[in-house]
Gaussian input, Z-matrix of N, CA and C with variables (Angstrom, degrees):
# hf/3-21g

backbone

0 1
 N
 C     1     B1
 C     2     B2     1     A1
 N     3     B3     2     A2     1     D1
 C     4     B4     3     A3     2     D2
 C     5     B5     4     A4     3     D3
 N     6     B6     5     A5     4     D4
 C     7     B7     6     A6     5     D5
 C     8     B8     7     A7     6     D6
 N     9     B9     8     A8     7     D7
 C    10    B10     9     A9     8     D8
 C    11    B11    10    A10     9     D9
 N    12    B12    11    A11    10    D10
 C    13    B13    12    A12    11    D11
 C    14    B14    13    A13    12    D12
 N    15    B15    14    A14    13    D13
 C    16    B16    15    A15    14    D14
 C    17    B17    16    A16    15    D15
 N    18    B18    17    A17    16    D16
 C    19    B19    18    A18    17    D17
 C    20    B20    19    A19    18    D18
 N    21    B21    20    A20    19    D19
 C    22    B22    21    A21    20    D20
 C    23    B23    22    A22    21    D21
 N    24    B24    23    A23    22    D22
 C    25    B25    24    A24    23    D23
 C    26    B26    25    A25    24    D24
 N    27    B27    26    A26    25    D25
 C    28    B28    27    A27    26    D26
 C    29    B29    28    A28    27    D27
 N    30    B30    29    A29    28    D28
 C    31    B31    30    A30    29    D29
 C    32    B32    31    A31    30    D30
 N    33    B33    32    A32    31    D31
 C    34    B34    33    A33    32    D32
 C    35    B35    34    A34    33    D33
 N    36    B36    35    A35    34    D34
 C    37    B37    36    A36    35    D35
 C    38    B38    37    A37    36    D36
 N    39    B39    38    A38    37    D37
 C    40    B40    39    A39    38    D38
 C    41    B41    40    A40    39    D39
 N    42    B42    41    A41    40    D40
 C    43    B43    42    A42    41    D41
 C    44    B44    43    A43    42    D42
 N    45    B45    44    A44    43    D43
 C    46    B46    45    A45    44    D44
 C    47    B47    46    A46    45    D45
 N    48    B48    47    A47    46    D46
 C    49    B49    48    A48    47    D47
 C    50    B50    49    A49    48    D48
 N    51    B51    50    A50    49    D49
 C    52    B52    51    A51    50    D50
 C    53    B53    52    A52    51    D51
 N    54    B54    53    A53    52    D52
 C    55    B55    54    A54    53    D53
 C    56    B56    55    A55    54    D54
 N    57    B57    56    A56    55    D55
 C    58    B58    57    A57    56    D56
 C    59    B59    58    A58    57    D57
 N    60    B60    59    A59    58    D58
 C    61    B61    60    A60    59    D59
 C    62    B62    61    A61    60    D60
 N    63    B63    62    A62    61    D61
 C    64    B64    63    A63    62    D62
 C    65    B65    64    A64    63    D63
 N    66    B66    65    A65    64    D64
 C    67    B67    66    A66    65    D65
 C    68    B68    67    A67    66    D66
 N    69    B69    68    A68    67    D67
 C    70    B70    69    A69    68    D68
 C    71    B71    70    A70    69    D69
 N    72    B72    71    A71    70    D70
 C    73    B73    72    A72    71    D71
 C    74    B74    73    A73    72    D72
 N    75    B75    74    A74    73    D73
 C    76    B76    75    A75    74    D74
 C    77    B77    76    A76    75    D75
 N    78    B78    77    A77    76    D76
 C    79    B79    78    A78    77    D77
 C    80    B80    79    A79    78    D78
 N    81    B81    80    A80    79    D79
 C    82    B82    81    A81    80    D80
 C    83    B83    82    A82    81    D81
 N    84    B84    83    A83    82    D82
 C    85    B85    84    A84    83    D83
 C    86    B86    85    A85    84    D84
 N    87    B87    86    A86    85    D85
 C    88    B88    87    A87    86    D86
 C    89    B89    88    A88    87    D87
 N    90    B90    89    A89    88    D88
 C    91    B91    90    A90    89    D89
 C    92    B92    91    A91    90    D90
 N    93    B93    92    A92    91    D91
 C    94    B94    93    A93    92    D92
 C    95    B95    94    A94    93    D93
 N    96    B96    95    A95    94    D94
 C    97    B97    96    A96    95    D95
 C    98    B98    97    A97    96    D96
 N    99    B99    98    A98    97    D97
 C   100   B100    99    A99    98    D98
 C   101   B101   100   A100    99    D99
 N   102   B102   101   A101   100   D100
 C   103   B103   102   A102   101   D101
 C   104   B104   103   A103   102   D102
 N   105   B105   104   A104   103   D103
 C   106   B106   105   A105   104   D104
 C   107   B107   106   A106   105   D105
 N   108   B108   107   A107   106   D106
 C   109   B109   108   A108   107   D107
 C   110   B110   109   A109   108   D108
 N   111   B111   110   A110   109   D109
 C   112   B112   111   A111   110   D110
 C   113   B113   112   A112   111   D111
 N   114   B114   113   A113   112   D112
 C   115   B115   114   A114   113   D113
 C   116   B116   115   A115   114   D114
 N   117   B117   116   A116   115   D115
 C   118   B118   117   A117   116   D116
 C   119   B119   118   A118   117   D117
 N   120   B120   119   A119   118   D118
 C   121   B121   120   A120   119   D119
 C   122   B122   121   A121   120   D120
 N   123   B123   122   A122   121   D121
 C   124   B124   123   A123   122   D122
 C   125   B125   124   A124   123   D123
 N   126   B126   125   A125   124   D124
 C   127   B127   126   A126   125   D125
 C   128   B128   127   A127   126   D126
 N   129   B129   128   A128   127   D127
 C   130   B130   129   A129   128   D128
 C   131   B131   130   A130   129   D129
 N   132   B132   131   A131   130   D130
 C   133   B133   132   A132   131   D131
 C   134   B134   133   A133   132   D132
 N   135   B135   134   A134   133   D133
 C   136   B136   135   A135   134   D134
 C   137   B137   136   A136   135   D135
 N   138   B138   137   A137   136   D136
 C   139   B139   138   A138   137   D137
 C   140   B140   139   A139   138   D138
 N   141   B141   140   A140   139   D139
 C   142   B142   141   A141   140   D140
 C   143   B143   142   A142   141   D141
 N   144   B144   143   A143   142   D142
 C   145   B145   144   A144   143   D143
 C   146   B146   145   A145   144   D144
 N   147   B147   146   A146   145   D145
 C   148   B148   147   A147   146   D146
 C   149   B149   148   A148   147   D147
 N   150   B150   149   A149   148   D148
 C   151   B151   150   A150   149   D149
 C   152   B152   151   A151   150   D150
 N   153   B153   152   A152   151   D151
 C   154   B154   153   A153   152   D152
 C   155   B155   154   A154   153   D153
 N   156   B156   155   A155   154   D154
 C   157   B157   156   A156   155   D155
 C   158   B158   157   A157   156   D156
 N   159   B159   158   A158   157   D157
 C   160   B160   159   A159   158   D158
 C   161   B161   160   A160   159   D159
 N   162   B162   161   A161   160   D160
 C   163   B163   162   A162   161   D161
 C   164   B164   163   A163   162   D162
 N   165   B165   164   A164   163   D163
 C   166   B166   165   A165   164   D164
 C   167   B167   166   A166   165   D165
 N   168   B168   167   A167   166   D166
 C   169   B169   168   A168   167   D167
 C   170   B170   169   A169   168   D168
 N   171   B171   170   A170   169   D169
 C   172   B172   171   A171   170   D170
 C   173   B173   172   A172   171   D171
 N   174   B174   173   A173   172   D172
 C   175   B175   174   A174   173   D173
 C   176   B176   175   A175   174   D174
 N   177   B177   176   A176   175   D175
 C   178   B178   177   A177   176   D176
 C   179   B179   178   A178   177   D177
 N   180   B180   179   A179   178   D178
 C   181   B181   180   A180   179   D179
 C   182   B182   181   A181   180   D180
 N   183   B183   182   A182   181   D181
 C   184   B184   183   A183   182   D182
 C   185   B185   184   A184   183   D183
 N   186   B186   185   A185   184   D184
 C   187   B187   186   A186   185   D185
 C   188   B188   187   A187   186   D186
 N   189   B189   188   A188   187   D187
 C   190   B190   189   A189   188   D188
 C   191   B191   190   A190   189   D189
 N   192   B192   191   A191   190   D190
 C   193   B193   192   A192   191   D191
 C   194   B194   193   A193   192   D192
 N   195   B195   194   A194   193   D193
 C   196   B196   195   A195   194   D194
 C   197   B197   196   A196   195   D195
 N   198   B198   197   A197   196   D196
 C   199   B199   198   A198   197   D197
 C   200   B200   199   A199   198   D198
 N   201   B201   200   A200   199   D199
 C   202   B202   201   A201   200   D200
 C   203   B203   202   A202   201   D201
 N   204   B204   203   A203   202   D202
 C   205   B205   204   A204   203   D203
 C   206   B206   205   A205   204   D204
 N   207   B207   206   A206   205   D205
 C   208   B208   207   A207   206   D206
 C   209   B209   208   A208   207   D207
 N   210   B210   209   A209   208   D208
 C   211   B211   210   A210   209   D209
 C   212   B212   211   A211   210   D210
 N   213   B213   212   A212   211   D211
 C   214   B214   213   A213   212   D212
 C   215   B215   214   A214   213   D213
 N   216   B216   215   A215   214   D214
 C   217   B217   216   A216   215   D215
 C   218   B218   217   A217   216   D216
 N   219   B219   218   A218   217   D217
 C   220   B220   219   A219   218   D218
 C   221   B221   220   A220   219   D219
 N   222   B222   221   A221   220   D220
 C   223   B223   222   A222   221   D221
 C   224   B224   223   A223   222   D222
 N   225   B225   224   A224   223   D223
 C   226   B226   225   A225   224   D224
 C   227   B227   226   A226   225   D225
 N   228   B228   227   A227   226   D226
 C   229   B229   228   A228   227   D227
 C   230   B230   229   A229   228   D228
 N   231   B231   230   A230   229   D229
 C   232   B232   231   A231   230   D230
 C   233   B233   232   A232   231   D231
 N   234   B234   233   A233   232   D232
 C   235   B235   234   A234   233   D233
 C   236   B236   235   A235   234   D234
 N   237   B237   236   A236   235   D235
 C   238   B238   237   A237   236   D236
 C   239   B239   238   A238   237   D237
 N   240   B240   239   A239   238   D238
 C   241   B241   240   A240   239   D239
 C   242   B242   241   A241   240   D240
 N   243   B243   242   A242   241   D241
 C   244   B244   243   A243   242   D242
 C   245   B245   244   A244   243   D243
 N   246   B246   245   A245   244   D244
 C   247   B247   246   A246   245   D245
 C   248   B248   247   A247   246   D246
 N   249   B249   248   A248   247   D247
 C   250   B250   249   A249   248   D248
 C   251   B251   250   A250   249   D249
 N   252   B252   251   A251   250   D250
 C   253   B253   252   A252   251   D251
 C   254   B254   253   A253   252   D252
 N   255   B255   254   A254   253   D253
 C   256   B256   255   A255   254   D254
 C   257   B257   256   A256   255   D255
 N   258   B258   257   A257   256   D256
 C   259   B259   258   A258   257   D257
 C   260   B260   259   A259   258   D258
 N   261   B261   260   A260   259   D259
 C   262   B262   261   A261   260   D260
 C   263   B263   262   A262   261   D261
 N   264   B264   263   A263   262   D262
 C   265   B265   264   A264   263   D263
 C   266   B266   265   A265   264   D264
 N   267   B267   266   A266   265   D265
 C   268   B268   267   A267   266   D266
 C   269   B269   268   A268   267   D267
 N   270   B270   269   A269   268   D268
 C   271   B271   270   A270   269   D269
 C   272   B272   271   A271   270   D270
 N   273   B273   272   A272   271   D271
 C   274   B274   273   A273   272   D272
 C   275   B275   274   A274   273   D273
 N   276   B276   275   A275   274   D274
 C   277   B277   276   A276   275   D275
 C   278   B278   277   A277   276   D276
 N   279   B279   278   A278   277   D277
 C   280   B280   279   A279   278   D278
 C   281   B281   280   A280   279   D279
 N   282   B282   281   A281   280   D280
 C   283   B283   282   A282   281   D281
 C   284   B284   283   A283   282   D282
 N   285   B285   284   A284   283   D283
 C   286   B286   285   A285   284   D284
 C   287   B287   286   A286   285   D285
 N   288   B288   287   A287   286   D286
 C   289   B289   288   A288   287   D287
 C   290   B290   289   A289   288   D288

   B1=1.4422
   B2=1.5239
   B3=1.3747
   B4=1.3297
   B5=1.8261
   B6=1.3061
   B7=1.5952
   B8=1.9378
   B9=1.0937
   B10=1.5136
   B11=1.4099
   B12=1.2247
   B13=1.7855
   B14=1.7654
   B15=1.4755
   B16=1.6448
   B17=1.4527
   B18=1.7148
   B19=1.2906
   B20=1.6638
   B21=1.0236
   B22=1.4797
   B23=1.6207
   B24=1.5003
   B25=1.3835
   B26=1.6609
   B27=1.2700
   B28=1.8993
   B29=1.7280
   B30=1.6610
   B31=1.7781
   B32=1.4809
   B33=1.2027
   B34=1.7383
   B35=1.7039
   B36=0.8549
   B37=1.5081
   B38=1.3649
   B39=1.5759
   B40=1.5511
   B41=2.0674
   B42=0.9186
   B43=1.4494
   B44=1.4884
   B45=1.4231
   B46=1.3658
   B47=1.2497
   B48=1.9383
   B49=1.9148
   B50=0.9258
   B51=1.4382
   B52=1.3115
   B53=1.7942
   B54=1.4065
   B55=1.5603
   B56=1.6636
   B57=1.3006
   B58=1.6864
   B59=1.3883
   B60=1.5459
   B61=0.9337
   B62=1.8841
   B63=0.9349
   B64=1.7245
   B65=1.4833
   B66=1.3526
   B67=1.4787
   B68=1.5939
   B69=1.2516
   B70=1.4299
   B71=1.2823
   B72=1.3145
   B73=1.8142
   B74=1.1578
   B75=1.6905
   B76=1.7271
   B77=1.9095
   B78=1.0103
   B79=1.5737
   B80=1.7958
   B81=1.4954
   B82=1.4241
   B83=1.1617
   B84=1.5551
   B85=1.7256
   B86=1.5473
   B87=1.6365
   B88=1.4237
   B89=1.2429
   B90=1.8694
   B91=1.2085
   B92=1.5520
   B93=2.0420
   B94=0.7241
   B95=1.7080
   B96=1.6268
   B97=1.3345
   B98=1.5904
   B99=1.2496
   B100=1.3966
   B101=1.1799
   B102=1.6648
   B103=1.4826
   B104=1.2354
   B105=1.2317
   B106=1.5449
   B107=1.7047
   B108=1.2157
   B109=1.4285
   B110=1.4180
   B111=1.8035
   B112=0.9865
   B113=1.3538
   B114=1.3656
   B115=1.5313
   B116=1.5806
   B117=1.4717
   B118=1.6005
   B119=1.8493
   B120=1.7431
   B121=1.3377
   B122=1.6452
   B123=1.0557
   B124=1.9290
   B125=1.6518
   B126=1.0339
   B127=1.9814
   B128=1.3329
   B129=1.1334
   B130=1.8935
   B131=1.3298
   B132=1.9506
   B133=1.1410
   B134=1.6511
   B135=0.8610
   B136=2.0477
   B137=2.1049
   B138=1.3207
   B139=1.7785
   B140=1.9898
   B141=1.3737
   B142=1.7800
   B143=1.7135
   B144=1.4389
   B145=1.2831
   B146=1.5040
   B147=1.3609
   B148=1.7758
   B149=1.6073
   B150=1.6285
   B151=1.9331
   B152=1.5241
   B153=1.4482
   B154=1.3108
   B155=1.8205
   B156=1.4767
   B157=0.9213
   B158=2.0374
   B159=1.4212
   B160=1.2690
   B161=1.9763
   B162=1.1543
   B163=1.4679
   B164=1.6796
   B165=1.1466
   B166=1.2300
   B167=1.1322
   B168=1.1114
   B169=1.7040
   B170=1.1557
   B171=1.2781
   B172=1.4227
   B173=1.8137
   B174=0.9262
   B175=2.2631
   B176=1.3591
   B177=1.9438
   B178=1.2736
   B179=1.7254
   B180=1.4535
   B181=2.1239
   B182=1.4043
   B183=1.3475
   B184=1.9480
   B185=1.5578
   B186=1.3014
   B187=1.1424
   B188=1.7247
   B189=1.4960
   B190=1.4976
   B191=1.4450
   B192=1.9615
   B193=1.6117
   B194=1.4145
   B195=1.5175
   B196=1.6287
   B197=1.1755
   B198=0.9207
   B199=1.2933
   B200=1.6196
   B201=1.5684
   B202=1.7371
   B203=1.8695
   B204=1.6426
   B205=1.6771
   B206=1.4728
   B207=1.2298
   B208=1.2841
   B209=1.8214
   B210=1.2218
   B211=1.2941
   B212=1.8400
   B213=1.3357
   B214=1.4874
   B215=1.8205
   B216=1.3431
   B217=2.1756
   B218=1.6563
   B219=1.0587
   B220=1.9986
   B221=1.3276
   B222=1.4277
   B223=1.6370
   B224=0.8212
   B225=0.9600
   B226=1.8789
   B227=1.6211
   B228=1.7130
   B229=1.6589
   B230=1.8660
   B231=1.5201
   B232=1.0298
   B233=1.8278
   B234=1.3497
   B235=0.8896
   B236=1.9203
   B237=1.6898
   B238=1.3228
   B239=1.7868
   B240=1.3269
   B241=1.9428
   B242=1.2479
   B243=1.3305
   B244=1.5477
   B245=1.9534
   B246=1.2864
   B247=1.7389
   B248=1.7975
   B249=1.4236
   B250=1.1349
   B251=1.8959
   B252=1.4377
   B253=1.6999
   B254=1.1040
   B255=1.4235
   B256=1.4442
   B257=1.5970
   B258=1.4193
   B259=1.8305
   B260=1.6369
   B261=0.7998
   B262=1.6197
   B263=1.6268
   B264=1.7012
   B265=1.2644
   B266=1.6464
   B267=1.0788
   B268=1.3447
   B269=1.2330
   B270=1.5803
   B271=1.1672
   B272=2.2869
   B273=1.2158
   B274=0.9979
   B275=1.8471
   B276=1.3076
   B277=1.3993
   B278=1.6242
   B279=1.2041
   B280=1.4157
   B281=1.5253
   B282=1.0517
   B283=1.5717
   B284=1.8285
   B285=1.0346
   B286=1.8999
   B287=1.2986
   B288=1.3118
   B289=1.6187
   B290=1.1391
   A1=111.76
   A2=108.72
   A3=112.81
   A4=109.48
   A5=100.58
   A6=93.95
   A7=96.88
   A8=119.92
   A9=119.36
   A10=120.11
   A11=109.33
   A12=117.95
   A13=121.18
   A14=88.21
   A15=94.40
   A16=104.63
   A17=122.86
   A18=101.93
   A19=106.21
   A20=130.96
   A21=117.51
   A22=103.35
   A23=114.58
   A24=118.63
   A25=133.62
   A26=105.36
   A27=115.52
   A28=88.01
   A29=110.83
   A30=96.20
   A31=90.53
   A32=130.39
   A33=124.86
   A34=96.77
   A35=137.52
   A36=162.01
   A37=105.70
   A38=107.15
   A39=135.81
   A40=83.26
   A41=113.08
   A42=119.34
   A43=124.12
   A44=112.08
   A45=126.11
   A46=127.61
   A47=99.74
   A48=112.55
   A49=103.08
   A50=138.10
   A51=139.76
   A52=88.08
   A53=119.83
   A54=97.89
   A55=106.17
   A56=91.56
   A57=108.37
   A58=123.40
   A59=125.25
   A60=123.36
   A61=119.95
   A62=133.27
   A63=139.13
   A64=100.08
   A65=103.64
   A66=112.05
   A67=131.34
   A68=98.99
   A69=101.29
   A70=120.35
   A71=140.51
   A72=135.23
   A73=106.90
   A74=104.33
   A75=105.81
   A76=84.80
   A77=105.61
   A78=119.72
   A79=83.59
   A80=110.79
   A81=117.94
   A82=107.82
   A83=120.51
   A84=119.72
   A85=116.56
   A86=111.68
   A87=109.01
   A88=106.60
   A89=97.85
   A90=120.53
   A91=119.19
   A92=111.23
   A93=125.65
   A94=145.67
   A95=137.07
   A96=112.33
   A97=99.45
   A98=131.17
   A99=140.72
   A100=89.04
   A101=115.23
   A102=124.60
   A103=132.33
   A104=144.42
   A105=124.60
   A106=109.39
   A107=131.44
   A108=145.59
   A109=96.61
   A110=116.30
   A111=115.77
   A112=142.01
   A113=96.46
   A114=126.83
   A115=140.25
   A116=88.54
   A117=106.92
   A118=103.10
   A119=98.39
   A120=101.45
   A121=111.80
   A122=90.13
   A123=97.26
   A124=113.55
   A125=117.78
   A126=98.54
   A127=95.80
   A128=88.02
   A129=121.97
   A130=73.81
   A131=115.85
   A132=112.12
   A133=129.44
   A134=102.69
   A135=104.39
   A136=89.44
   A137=106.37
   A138=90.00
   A139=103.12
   A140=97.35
   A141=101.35
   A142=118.18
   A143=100.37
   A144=106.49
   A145=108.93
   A146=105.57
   A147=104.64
   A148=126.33
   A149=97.14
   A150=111.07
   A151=77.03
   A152=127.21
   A153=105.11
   A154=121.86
   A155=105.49
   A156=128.85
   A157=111.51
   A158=96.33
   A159=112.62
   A160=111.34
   A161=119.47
   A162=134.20
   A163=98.30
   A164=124.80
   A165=136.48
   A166=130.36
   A167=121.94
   A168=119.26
   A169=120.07
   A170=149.44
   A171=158.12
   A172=101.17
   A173=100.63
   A174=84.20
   A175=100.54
   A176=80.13
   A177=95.95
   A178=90.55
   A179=105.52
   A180=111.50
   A181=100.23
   A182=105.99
   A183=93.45
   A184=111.08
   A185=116.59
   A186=110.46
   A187=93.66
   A188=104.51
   A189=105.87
   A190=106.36
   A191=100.45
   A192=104.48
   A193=98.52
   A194=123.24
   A195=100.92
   A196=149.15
   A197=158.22
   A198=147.06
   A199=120.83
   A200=116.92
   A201=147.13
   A202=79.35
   A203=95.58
   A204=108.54
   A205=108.93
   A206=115.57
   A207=126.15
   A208=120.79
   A209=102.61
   A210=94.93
   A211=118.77
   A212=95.70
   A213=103.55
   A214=117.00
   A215=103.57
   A216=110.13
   A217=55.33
   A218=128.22
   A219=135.13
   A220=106.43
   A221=137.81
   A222=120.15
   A223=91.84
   A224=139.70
   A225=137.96
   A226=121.84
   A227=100.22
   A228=113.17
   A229=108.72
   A230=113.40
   A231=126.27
   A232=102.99
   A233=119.12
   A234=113.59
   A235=106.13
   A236=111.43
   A237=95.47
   A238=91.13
   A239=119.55
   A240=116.59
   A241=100.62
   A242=126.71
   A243=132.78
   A244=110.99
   A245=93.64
   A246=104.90
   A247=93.47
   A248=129.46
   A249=147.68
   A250=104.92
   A251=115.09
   A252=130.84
   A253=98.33
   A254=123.38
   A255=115.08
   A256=126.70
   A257=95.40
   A258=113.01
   A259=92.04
   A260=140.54
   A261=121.11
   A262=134.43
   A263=97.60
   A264=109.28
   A265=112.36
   A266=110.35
   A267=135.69
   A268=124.19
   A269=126.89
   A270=168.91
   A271=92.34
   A272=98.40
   A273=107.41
   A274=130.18
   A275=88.54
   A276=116.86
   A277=118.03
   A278=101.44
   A279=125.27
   A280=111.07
   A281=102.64
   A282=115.51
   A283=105.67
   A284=119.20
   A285=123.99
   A286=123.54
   A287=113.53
   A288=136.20
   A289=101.98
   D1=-1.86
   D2=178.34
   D3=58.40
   D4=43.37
   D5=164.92
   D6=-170.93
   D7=144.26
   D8=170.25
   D9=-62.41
   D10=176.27
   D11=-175.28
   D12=-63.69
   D13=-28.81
   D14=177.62
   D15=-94.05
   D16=-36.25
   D17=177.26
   D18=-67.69
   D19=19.09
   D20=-154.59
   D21=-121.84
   D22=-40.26
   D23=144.42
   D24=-60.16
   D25=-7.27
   D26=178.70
   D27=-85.97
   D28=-51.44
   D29=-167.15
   D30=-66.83
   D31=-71.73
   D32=-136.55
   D33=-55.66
   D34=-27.50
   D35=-162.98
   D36=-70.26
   D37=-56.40
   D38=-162.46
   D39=-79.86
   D40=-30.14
   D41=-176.95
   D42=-84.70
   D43=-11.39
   D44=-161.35
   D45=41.59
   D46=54.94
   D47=-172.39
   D48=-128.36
   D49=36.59
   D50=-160.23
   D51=-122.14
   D52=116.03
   D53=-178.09
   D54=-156.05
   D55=14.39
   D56=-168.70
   D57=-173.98
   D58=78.98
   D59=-155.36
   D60=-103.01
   D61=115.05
   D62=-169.54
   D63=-89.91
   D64=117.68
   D65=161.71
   D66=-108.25
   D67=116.45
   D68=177.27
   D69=-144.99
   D70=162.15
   D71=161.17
   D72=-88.13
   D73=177.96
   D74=163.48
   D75=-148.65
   D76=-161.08
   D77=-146.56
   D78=-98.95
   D79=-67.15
   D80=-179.43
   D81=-138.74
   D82=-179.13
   D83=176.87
   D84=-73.88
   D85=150.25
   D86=155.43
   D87=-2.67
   D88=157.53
   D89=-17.29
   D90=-96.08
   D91=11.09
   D92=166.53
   D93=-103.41
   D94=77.94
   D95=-130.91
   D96=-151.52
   D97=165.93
   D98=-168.39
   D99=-135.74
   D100=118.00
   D101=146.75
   D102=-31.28
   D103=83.96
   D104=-168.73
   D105=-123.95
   D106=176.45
   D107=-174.29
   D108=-26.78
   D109=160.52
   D110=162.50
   D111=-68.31
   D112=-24.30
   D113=163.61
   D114=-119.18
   D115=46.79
   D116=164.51
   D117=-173.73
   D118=69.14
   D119=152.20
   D120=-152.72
   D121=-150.57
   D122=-174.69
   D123=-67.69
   D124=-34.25
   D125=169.22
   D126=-94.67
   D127=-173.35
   D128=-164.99
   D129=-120.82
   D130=112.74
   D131=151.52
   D132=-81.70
   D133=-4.77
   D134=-173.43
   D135=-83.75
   D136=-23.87
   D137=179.86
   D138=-68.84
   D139=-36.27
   D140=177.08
   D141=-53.59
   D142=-36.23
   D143=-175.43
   D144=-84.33
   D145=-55.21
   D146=175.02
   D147=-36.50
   D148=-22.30
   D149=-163.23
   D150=-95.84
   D151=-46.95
   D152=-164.13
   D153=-75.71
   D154=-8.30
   D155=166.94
   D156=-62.50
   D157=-74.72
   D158=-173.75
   D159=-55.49
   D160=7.03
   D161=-160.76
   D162=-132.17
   D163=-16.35
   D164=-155.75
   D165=45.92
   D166=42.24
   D167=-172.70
   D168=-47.59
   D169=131.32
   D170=-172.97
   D171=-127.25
   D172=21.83
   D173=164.67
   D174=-102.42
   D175=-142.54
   D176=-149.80
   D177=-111.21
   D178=143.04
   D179=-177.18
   D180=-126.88
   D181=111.71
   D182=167.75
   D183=-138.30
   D184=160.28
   D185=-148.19
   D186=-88.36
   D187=149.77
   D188=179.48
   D189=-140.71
   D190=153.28
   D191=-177.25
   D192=60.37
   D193=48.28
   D194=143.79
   D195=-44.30
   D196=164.67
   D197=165.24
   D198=-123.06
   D199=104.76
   D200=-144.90
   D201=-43.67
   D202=134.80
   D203=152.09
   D204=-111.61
   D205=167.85
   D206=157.40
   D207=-45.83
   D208=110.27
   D209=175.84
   D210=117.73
   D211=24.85
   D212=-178.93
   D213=102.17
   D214=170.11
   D215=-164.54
   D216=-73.73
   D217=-106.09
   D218=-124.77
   D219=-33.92
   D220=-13.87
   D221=178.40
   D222=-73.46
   D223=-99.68
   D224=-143.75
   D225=-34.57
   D226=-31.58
   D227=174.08
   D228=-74.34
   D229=-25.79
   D230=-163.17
   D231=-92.71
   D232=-25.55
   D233=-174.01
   D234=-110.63
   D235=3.81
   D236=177.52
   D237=-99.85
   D238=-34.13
   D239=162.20
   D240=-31.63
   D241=-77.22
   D242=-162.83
   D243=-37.52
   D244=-52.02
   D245=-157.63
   D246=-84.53
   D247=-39.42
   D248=177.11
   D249=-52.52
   D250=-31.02
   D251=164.18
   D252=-78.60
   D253=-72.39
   D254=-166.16
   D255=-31.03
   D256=-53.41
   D257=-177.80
   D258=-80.59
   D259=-52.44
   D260=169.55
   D261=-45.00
   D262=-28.42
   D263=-179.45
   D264=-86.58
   D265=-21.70
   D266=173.49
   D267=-64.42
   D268=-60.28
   D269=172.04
   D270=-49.70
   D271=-57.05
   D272=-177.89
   D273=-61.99
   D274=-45.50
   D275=166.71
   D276=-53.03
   D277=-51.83
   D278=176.29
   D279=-55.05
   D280=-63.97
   D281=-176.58
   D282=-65.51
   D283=-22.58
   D284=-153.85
   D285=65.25
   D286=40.22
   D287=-168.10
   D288=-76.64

């Protein structure tokens, strides 16, 4: 698209098309890559959240392509919700949101 992930949420944003947002990592970029945790892959997710912060996003963010923990499908959903607040709550703080 000829622009990065954060410039890419400033346009759709700047557009008011931002209305549903999927969070996930991958290992590295296209066109080869393994989905992994939110917080142990190739972006810096708290910069995704901070832009979506600093843009005001008001939808909807849920975590997608978990990847199975020990202990049942709901950990991994339970622990990318958890960390997915944290950096939001953060993000927020930062800014005086």
């Amino acid at each position: 698209m000829g622009m990065d992930v954060l410039d890419a949420i400033r346009y759709f944003a700047g557009q008011n098309k931002l209305f549903k947002i999927h969070i996930r990592n991958i290992n590295q970029p296209l066109p080869h890559f393994v989905e992994t945790f939110i917080d142990n892959g190739f972006m810096d997710m708290y910069k995704i959240m901070r832009t979506l912060a600093e843009v005001k996003f008001d939808g909807v963010m849920i975590p997608d392509h978990v990847p199975e923990m020990v202990g049942g499908p709901h950990v991994g959903y339970a622990y990318s919700i958890a960390y997915m607040k944290a950096m939001r709550d953060r993000a927020y703080a930062e800014l005086k949101l």
